[in-house]
FINULUM-711449 format. One record per residue (C-alpha): x, y, z. Coordinates in Angstrom, 3 decimals, padded with zeros to 6 digits. Example, Ala and Ser with C-alpha at 12.3 -4.5 7.8 and 13.67 -1.06 7.14 Angstrom:
BEGIN
      east     north        up
   012.300  -004.500   007.800
   013.670  -001.060   007.140
This chain:
BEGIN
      east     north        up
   198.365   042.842   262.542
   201.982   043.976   262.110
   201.775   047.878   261.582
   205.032   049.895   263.064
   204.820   053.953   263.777
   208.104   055.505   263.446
   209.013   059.143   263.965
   210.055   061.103   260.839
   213.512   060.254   259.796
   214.091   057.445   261.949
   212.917   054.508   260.158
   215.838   051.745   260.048
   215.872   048.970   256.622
   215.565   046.048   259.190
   211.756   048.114   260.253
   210.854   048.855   256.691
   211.358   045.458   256.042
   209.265   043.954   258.590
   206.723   046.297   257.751
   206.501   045.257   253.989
   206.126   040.966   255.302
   202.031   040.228   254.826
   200.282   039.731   257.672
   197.016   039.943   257.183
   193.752   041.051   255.392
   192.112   044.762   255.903
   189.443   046.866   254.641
   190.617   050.167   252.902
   188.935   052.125   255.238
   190.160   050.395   258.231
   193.685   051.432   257.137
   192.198   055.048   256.697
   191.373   055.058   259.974
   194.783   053.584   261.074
   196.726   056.574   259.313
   194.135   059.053   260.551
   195.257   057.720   264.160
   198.537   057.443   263.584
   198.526   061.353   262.402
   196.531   062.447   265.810
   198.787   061.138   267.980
   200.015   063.201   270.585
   204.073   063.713   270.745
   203.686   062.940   267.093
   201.363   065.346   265.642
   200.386   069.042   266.747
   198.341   069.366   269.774
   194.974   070.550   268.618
   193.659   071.838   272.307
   194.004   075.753   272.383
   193.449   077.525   275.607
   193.642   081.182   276.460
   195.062   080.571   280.101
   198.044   077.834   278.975
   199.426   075.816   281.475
   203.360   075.587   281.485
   204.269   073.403   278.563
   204.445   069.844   279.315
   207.677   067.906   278.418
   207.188   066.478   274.865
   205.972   062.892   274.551
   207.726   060.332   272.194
   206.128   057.052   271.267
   209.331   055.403   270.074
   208.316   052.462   268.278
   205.559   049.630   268.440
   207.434   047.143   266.785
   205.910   043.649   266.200
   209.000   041.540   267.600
   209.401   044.002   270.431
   207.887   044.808   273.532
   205.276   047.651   274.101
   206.165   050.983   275.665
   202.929   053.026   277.294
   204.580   055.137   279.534
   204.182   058.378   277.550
   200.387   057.385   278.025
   200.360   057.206   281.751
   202.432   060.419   281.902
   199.790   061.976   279.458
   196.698   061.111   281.547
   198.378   062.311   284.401
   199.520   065.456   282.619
   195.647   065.832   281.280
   194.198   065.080   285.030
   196.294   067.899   286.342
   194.733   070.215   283.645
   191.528   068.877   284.331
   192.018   070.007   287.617
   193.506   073.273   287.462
   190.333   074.252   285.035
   187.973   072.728   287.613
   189.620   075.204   290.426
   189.250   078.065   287.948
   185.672   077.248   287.107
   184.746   077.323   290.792
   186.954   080.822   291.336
   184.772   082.059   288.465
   181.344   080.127   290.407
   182.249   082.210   293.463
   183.311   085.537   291.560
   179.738   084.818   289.847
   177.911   084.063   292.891
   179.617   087.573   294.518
   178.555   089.946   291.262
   175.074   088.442   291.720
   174.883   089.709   295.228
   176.321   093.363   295.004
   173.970   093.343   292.013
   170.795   092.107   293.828
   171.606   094.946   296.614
   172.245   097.415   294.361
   169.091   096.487   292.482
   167.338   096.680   295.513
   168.893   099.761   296.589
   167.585   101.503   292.957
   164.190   100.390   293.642
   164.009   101.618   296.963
   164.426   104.975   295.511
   162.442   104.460   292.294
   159.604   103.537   294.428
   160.005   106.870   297.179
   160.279   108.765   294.090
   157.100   107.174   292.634
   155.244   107.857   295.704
   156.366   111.825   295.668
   155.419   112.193   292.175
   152.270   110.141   292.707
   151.140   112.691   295.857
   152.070   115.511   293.808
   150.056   114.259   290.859
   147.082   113.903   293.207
   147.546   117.226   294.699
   147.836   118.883   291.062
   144.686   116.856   290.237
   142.880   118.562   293.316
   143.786   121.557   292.221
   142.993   121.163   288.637
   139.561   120.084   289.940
   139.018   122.711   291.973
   140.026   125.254   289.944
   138.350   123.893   287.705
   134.720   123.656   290.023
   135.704   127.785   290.529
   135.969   128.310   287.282
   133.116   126.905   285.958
   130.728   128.402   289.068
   132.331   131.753   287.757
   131.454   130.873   284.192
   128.039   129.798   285.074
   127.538   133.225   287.528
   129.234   135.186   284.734
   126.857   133.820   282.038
   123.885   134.154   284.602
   124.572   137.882   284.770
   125.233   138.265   280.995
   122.147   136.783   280.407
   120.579   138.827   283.034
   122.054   142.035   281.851
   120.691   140.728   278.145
   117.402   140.337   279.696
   117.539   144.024   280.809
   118.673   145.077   277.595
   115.912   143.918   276.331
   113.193   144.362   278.497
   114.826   148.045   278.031
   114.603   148.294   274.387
   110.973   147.080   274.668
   110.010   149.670   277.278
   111.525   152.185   274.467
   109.811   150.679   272.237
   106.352   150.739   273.789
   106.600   153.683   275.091
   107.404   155.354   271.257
   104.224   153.215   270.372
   102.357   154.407   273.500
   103.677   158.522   272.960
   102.315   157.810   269.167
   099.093   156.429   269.864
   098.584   159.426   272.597
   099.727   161.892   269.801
   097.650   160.375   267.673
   094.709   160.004   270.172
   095.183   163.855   271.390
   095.065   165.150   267.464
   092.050   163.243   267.227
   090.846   164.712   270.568
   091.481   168.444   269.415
   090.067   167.439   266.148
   086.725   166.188   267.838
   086.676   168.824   270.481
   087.421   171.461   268.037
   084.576   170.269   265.748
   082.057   169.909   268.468
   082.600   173.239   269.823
   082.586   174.526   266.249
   079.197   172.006   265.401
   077.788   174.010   269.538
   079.203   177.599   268.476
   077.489   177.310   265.205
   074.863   175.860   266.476
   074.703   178.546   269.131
   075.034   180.977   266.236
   072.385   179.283   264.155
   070.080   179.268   266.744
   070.753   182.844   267.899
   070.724   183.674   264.252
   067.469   181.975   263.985
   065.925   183.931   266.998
   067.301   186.992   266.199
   066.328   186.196   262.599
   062.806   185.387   263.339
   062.431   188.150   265.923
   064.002   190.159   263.249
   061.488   188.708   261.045
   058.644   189.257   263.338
   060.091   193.066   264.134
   060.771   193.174   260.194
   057.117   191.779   259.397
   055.644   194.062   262.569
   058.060   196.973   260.645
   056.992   195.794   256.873
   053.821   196.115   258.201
   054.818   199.228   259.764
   057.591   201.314   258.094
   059.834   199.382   254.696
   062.009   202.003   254.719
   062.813   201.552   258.275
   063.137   197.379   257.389
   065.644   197.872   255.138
   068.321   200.288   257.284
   067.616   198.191   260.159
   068.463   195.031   257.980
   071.737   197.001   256.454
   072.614   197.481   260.400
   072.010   193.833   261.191
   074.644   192.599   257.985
   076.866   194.929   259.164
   076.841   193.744   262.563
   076.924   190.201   260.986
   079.982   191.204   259.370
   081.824   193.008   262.959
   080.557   189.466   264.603
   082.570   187.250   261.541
   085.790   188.964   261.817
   085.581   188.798   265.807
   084.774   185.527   265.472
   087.538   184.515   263.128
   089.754   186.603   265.335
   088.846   184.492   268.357
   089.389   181.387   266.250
   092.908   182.396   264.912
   094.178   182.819   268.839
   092.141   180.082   269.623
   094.867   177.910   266.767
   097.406   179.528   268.535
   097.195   179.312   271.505
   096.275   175.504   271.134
   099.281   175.018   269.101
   101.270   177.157   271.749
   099.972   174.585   273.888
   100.741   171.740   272.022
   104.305   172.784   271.767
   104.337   173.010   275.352
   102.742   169.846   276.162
   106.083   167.992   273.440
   108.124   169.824   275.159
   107.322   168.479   278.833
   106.711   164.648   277.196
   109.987   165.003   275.974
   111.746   166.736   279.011
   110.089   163.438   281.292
   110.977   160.858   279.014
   114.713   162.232   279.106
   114.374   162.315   282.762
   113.068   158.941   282.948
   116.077   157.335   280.288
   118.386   159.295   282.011
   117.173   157.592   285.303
   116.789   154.126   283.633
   120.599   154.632   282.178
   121.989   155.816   285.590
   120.211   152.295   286.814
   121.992   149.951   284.276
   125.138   151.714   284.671
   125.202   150.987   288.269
   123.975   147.406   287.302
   126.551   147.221   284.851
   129.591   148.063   287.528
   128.512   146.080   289.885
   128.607   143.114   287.046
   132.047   144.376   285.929
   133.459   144.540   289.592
   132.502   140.911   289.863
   134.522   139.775   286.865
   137.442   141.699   287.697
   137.037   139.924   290.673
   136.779   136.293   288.911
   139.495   137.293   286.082
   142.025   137.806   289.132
   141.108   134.840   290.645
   141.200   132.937   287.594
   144.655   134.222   286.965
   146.103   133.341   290.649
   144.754   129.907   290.016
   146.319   129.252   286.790
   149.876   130.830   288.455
   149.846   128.289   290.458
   148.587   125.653   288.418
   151.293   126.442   286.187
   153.610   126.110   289.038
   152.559   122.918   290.042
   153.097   122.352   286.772
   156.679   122.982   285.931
   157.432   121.195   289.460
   155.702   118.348   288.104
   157.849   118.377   285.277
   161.262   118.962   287.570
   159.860   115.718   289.553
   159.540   114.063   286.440
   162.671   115.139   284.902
   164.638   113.763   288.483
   162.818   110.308   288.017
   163.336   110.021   284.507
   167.161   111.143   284.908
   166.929   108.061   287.872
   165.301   105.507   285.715
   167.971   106.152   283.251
   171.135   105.919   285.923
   169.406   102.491   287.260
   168.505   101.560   283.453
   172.875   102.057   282.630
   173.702   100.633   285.916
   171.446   097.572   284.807
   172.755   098.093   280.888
   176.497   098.188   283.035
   175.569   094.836   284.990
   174.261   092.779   282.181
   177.327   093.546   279.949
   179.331   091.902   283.244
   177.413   089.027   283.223
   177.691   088.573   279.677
   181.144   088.654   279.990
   180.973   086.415   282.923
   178.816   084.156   281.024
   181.293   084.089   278.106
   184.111   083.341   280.625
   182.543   080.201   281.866
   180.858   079.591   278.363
   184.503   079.262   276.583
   186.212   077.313   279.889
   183.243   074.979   279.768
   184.114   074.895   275.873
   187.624   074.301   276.926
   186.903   071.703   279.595
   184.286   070.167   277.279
   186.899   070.078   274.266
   189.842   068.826   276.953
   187.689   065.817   278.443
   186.786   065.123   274.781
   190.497   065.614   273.883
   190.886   062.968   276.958
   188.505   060.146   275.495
   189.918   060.211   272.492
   193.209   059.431   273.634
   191.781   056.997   275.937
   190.005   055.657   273.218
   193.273   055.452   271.401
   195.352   054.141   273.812
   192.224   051.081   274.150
   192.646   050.920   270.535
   196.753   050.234   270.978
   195.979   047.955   273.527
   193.527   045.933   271.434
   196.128   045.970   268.479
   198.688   044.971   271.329
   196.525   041.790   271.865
   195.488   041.122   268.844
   199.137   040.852   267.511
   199.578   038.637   270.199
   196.767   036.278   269.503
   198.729   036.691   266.017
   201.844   035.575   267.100
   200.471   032.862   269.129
   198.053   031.543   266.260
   201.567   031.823   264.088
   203.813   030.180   266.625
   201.076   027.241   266.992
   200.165   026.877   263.340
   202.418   026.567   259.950
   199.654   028.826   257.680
   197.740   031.508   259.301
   194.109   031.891   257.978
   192.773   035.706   258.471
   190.092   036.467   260.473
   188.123   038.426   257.720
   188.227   037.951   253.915
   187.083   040.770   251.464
   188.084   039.895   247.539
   188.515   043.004   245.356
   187.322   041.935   242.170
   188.282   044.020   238.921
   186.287   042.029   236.216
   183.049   040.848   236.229
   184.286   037.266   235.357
   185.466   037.122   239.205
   182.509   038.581   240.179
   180.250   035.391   238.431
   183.200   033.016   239.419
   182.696   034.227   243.329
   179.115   034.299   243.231
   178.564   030.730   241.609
   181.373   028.644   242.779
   180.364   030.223   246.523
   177.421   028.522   248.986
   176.703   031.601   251.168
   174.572   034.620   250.412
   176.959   037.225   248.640
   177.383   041.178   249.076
   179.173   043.776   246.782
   179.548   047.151   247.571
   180.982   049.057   244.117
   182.486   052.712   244.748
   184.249   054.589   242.417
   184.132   058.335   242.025
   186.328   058.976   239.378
   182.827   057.362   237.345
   180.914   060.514   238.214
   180.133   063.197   235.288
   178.539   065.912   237.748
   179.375   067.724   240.671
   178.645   065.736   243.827
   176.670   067.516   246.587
   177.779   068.890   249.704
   177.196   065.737   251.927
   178.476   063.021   249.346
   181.918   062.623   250.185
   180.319   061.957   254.125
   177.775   059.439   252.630
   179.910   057.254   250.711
   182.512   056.986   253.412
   179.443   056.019   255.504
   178.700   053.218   253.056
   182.120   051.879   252.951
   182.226   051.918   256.895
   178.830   050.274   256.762
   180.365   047.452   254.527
   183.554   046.463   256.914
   181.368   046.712   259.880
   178.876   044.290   257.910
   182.030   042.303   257.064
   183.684   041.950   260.221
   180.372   040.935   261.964
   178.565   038.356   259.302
   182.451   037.306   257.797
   181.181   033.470   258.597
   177.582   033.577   256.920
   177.846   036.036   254.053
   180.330   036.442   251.344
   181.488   040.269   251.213
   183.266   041.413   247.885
   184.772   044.918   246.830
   184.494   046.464   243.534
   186.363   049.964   242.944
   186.777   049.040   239.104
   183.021   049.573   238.106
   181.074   052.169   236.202
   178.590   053.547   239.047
   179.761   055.953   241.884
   178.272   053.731   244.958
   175.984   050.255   244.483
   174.995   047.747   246.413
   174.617   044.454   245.235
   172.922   041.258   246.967
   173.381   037.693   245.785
   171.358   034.315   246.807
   171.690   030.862   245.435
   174.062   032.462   242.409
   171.439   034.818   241.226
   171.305   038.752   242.502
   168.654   039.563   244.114
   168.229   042.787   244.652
   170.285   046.077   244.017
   170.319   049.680   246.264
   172.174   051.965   244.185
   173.284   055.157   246.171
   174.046   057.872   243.681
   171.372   058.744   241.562
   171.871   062.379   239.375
   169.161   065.583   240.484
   168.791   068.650   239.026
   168.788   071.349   242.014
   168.300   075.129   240.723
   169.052   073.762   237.217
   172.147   072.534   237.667
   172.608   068.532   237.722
   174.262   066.649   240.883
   175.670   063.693   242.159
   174.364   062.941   245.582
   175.224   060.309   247.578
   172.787   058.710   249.400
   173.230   056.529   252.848
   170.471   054.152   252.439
   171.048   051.916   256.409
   167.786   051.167   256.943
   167.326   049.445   253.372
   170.625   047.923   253.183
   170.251   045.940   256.653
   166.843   045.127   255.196
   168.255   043.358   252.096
   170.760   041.797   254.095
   168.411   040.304   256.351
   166.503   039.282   252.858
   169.326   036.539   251.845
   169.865   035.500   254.765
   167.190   033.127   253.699
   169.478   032.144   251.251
   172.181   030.825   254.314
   172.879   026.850   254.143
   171.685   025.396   257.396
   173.449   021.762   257.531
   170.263   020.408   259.277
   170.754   022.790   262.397
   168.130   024.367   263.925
   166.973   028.154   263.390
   169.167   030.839   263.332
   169.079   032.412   266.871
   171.381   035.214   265.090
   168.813   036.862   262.783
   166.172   038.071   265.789
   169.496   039.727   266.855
   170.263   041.628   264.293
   166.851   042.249   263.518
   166.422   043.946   266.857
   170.046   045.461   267.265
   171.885   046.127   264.511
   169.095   047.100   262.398
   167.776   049.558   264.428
   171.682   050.845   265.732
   173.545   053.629   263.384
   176.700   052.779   261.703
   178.592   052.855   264.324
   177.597   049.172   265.035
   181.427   048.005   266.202
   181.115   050.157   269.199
   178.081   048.107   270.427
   178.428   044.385   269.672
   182.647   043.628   269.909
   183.474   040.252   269.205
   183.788   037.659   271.737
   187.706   036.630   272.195
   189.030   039.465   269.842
   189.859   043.053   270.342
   187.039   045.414   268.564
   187.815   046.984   265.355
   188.905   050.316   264.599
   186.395   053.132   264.210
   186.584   055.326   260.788
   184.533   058.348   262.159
   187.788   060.553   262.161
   187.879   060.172   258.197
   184.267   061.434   257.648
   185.656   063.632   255.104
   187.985   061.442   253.450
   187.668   060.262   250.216
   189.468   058.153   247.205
   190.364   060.975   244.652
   192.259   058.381   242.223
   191.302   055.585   241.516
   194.072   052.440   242.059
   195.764   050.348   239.065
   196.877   047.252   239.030
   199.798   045.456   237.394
   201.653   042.376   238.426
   202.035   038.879   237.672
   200.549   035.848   239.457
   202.112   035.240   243.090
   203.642   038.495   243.075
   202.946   041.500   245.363
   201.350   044.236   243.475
   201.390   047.894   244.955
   198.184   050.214   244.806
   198.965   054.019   244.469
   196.131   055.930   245.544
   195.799   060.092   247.299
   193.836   060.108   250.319
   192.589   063.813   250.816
   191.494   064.662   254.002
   190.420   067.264   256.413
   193.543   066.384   258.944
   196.310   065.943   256.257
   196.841   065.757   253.120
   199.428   062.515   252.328
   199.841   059.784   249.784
   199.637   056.094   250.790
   200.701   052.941   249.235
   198.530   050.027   249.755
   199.836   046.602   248.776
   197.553   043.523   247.084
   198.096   039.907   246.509
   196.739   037.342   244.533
   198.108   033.661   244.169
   196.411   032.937   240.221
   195.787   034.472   237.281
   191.771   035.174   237.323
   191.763   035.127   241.449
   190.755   037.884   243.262
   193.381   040.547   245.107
   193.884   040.122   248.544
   194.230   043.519   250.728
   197.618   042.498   251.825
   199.819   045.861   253.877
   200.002   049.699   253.088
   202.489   052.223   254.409
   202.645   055.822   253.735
   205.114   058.105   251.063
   207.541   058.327   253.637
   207.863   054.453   254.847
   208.450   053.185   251.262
């Protein structure tokens, strides 16, 4: 492979020249990958590592020229490594100054941790006694109160009692005084009728003597004198008459006096029942003093008890006013501690970020300087192949057909199983998804790893001229036989897309499937196909980076140009046995550049030949 790197504005005729001679065959994408490189290397292009602690500058690395004629400088890439190892170190030291800064915080923050819950936990005990002793005297004061409640409500009910057993003494004795009235009317009433029933009784009978001695003296004087009857029976009514008005006399101070004496006998019931509520008053009273003299006596003790409870109280509050104000210094000191650590954390999160990114940063160029190295031998496998042989046949052949003439031509006048991968995105009508562009450069990758691996058993053909987006095709014995094609149109949220599809696992299926279709010349059975169907068939795409090919250097990688893609599609004009340059863009996420790739074909109706390419500024 004869590919040159120049810095700008220093590329001589005599270079460009050698650079435009054809030297061999490559995939487009391999080329992608080679100006992707050539665009990363250090001293040539920026340097992409960013650091917040920057190391003084190192001096500026030139790769002068690889030059296929000349010999091979790689001193810039020693000095680099060593450059990057010192770096490497430097960050190591730091990370371990940051370990032991780390390991220090920790410490003072474990002691002061411990520290803060040595207090929280005296000042948990303090309020914890106090809350007991506040409890204790919550109970008791509560026990006093309620034996004062229950004494209090004794003697209430007590004093009720009286109250009523009072009121019912009243009460009876009204009903008893009544009934006595009552019984003493009736009394005077009888006695007063009985002696009236003996006095005239007394009178009747001493009426009836006198009257029947009068009537024996009147019938012994009616026998005797008439005359004499009747003045001695006009002295008897009149005497009758003195006896009535004596007797009603004697009756009239009889009323009175027994009224007088009635009076007299109210008078003295009334004076000793006074005396005797006066006496039963003077009795409650005294009762009733004694009773209030006792609750005095529990109200002031029930008040001294809740003073103090309240006491307790607000100190109980102060207590927990001084632990809550502590939980709150240790809960900032603790906010204060994690905020360092974060930091801390973020320190050694971005310098293992940095380290990470600078040993990456350090494969790669390894990985490129392998890469040089490989190209360094392959060219010289080149030049020794050339220097021993008149024609030089390439290691890997990949027609681009542009009609499908060539296509049937390839396919018929060929004895190995054919492939065709067909890409071309200008072919699209719709928007392509977000993970296309990453898809289809994934099934061109795909195809020159396929191609560089199975170049001797299967025929591998390019087609960037057809009507699909991406298709594979597989051929057998002249006839296709089957077809994955890896761009079919969905509607998502009513909108139609493109989407690209990466089908691995089906295309290394189908390309086992004609290997059937291999010639076998009467050997025996292919010891290659359990190989690939337990390698590469299982491996991702990145199958040069497992299995590199005995006696030759491995193949470049096309990862860096995962967002790459083909944004115009190439034309082609020239006549038969002349060179024929391909203009295409090449957009990527690196740079943005135009590139010039350069096809050959010998006939009229042959296929192009991938011949050089150089960029805008090497033409």
């Amino acid at each position: 492979m004869n590919v040159g790197l120049w810095r700008a504005g220093q590329c001589s005729e005599s270079s460009r020249t050698a650079w435009a001679q054809p030297v061999g065959l490559f995939s487009t994408s391999s080329l992608w990958a080679l100006s992707s490189l050539t665009a990363r290397v250090p001293g040539l292009a920026r340097d992409r590592v960013t650091r917040s602690r920057k190391p003084p500058p190192p001096p500026q690395l030139e790769l002068t020229r690889l030059w296929v004629g000349g010999a091979w400088v790689s001193d810039s890439n020693e000095r680099e490594k060593c450059l990057l190892s010192d770096e490497s170190h430097t960050l190591k030291t730091e990370i371990l100054m940051l370990k032991l800064e780390i390991n220090k915080m920790k410490n003072e923050n474990q002691e002061m941790k411990k520290k803060y819950f040595d207090d929280i936990e005296t000042i948990k005990k303090k309020n914890a006694f106090l809350e007991k002793q506040i409890q204790q005297n919550e109970g008791t004061f509560a026990e006093t109160a309620s034996k004062h409640s229950e004494q209090l409500l004794i003697l209430r009910h007590e004093n009720n009692l009286l109250n009523s057993k009072l009121e019912n003494e009243k009460q009876n004795n009204e009903r008893l005084e009544a009934e006595a009235e009552s019984y003493r009317g009736r009394l005077h009433a009888a006695l007063h009728d009985h002696e009236q029933s003996q006095t005239s009784k007394r009178d009747l009978e001493l009426n009836f003597q006198k009257t029947s001695t009068n009537w024996l003296h009147l019938q012994g004087e009616m026998n005797s004198d008439p005359s004499a009857l009747k003045d001695h029976n006009e002295f008897l009514c009149q005497q009758n008459l003195e006896y009535r008005s004596k007797i009603d006399i004697l009756e009239t101070e009889l009323k009175s006096t027994k009224e007088a004496l009635r009076v007299k006998t109210l008078v003295l019931e009334a004076v000793q029942r006074d005396l005797s509520q006066k006496r039963r008053e003077e009795e409650v009273e005294s009762l009733y003093q004694n009773e209030q003299g006792k609750v005095k006596e529990y109200i002031r003790k029930q008040v001294s008890l809740e003073e103090s409870i309240s006491k307790l109280r607000s100190e109980k509050m102060l207590l927990q006013q001084q632990l809550d104000d502590a939980y709150h210094k240790a809960d900032d000191k603790e906010k204060t501690r994690m905020n360092l650590e974060g930091q801390l954390q973020d320190t050694i999160r971005r310098l293992r970020a940095k380290s990470e990114k600078q040993e990456e940063t350090n494969k790669e160029l390894i990985d490129k300087c392998n890469n040089f190295k490989q190209r360094i031998y392959q060219y010289e496998r080149e030049k020794e192949a050339r220097e021993n042989k008149d024609t030089y046949e390439p290691f890997c052949k990949v027609p681009v057909i542009i009609s499908s003439k060539e296509e049937e031509e390839l396919v018929t006048t060929s004895n190995k199983p054919a492939v065709k991968l067909l890409y071309n995105r200008r072919s699209n009508v719709f928007p392509y998804s977000s993970n296309s562009d990453d898809n289809l450069l994934k099934n061109i990758e795909l195809f020159d790893k396929l191609s560089l691996r199975y170049n001797g058993r299967i025929l591998f053909m390019k087609d960037v001229f057809g009507s699909k987006v991406c298709c594979w095709s597989f051929y057998g014995q002249g006839c296709k036989i089957a077809e994955v094609c890896c761009a079919p149109v969905t509607n998502t949220s009513g909108k139609n897309e493109t989407m690209v599809e990466f089908p691995e696992a089906r295309i290394y299926e189908e390309i086992l499937s004609i290997l059937r279709f291999e010639p076998r010349d009467g050997r025996g059975p292919d010891n290659a196909l359990p190989e690939a169907t337990g390698g590469a068939a299982t491996r991702s795409h990145h199958l040069d980076e497992d299995v590199p090919m005995e006696g030759r250097p491995r193949p470049f990688s096309t990862s860096s140009l995962s967002q790459s893609v083909l944004t115009q599609p190439p034309s082609l004009s020239a006549s038969p046995g002349e060179t024929a340059r391909l203009t295409c863009t090449l957009r990527s996420n690196i740079s943005v550049g135009g590139y010039h790739i350069h096809w050959h074909r010998q006939k009229s109706g042959s296929p192009w030949l991938l011949m050089h390419y150089c960029s805008d500024s090497e033409k």
